[in-house]
Each structure stands twice: as structure tokens, then as C-alpha cells.
C-alpha positions, 0 to 999 in steps of 0.5 A: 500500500502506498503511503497517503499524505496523511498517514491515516493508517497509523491514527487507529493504532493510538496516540503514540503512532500518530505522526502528523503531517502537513496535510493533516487535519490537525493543522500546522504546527507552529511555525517557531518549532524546530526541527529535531535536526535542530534539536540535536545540532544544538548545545549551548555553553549554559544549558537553558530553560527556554524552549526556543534556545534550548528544547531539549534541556526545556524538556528533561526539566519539564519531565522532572518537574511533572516527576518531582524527580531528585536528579535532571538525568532521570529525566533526560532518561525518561525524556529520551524514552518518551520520544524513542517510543514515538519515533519507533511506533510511527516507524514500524507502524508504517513499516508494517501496514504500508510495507513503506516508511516515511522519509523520518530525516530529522529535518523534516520532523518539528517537535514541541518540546512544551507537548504533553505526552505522547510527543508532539511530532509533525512530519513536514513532507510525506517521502516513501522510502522502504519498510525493511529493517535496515532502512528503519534502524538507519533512520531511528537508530542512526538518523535520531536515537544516536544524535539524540543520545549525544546532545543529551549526553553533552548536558546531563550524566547519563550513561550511553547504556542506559539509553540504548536500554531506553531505544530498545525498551521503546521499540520492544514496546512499540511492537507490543502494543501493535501486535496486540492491535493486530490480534484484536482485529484479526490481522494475523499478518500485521502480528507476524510481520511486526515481530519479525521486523522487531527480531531483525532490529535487535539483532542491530549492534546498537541494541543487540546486548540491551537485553532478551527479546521473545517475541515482542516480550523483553527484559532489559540490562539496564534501568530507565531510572524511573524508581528513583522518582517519588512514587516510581516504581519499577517497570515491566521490562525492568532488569529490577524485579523491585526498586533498589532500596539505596543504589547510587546508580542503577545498571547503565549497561 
């Protein structure tokens, strides 16, 4: 199927696969938004709270102050997981109902870091490129997570482990929540497909050591550092089977 300049396909899935466009019926975004190339080329001396000279560090304290959370890197991490989830459910949603992605260039993305959750994302043109597994780990992996990583890394401690953790945990969830979609809805061919793509994306050097996969089931190496937070817990795919109870640091991979 081809792509429409609407990505309709993706909207009965749910708000984590939405990825609006320029044609949609949401209207345009803002014409202040950046692009996420932006987004990861910048990082300024002083860290900053604006969202126009600074979305990213905008985000991470939005996410601590939403969490209360004690330290800025649990919410880099839980900001970088955030937007690996959207990126990767747009990705393989059209991956696996088109057969085809859209052109996910960081240049033609604009984000809004001040959106609530999921990410505010709108895609500026609709470009077909193909739905195989290498072509969607070039453009989230390498087009977006690795960038993103990086200019998270130059403002806040957290360890490159732990976010390729949080890359792998997002895809994982992704397929998931599509697989069970399929099921529903009697697609049995959108359940195979998804977890066969899903299998090919781990078997990446980037998130093959994050942890097991079995099927769209993962457990993770490493900690999204969600615990931490006031009334945090553990997550399901969490390498803790309960917090820690007085651990500086949590497993980074």
C-alpha cells in the first residue's frame, strides 16, 4: 500500500503512532518549532530553560518537574524514552501496514518540546522510502536515537547504556502494543510481520546486548531510572524485579 499524505493508517493504532503531517487535519504546527535536526545540532555553553534556545534541556526539566524527580538525568532518561517510543511506533507502524516508511530525516520532523505526552511530532513532507529493517534502524537508530543520545549526553550524566536500554525498551514496546492491535482485529499478518521486523532490529549492534527479546516480550540490562522518582516504581521490562532500596546508580549497561 502506498503511503497517503496523511498517514491515516497509523491514527487507529493510538496516540503514540500518530505522526502528523502537513496535510493533516490537525493543522500546522507552529511555525517557531524546530526541527529535531535542530534539536540535536544544538548545545549551548549554559544549558537553558527556554524552549526556543534550548528544547531539549526545556524538556528533561519539564519531565522532572511533572516527576518531582531528585536528579535532571532521570529525566533526560525518561525524556529520551518518551520520544524513542514515538519515533519507533510511527516507524514500524508504517513499516508494517504500508510495507513503506516515511522519509523520518530529522529535518523534516518539528517537535514541541512544551507537548504533553505522547510527543508532539509533525512530519513536514510525506517521502516513501522502504519498510525493511535496515532502512528503519538507519533512520531511528542512526538518523535520531544516536544524535539524540549525544546532545543529551553533552548536558546531563547519563550513561550511553542506559539509553540504548531506553531505544530498545521503546521499540520492544512499540511492537507490543501493535501486535496486540493486530490480534484484536484479526490481522494475523500485521502480528507476524511486526515481530519479525522487531527480531531483525535487535539483532542491530546498537541494541543487540540491551537485553532478551521473545517475541515482542523483553527484559532489559539496564534501568530507565524511573524508581528513583517519588512514587516510581519499577517497570515491566525492568532488569529490577523491585526498586533498589539505596543504589547510587542503577545498571547503565
Amino acid at each position: 500500500m502506498d503511503l497517503d499524505p496523511d498517514l491515516a493508517a497509523l491514527r487507529p493504532l493510538g496516540g503514540f503512532f500518530v505522526l502528523r503531517t502537513l496535510r493533516g487535519t490537525a493543522g500546522d504546527p507552529p511555525p517557531v518549532l524546530p526541527t529535531l535536526a535542530q534539536v540535536y545540532a544544538k548545545v549551548p555553553e549554559t544549558a537553558s530553560s527556554d524552549v526556543y534556545r534550548d528544547s531539549l534541556t526545556f524538556r528533561v526539566r519539564k519531565v522532572v518537574r511533572a516527576l518531582r524527580a531528585p536528579e535532571e538525568r532521570i529525566g533526560a532518561s525518561v525524556a529520551q524514552q518518551g520520544l524513542a517510543a514515538r519515533l519507533w511506533s510511527a516507524a514500524l507502524g508504517c513499516a508494517v501496514l504500508y510495507g513503506r516508511i516515511p522519509d523520518l530525516d530529522p529535518r523534516l520532523l518539528r517537535w514541541d518540546a512544551d507537548g504533553g505526552a505522547p510527543d508532539d511530532l509533525w512530519l513536514t513532507e510525506v517521502r516513501a522510502r522502504p519498510g525493511d529493517a535496515a532502512t528503519l534502524a538507519a533512520a531511528v537508530l542512526d538518523g535520531h536515537l544516536e544524535p539524540l543520545s549525544a546532545a543529551l549526553r553533552a548536558r546531563h550524566p547519563v550513561a550511553p547504556g542506559l539509553l540504548r536500554g531506553n531505544a530498545a525498551s521503546a521499540l520492544a514496546g512499540a511492537a507490543r502494543q501493535l501486535e496486540q492491535w493486530a490480534r484484536a482485529h484479526a490481522r494475523p499478518e500485521v502480528a507476524a510481520r511486526t515481530r519479525a521486523l522487531t527480531a531483525e532490529l535487535f539483532a542491530h549492534p546498537l541494541l543487540a546486548d540491551t537485553g532478551t527479546l521473545t517475541g515482542t516480550a523483553f527484559r532489559r540490562r539496564s534501568c530507565c531510572l524511573y524508581y528513583r522518582a517519588p512514587g516510581g516504581g519499577v517497570c515491566g521490562d525492568c532488569c529490577f524485579t523491585r526498586p533498589p532500596r539505596s543504589s547510587p546508580r542503577a545498571p547503565s549497561g
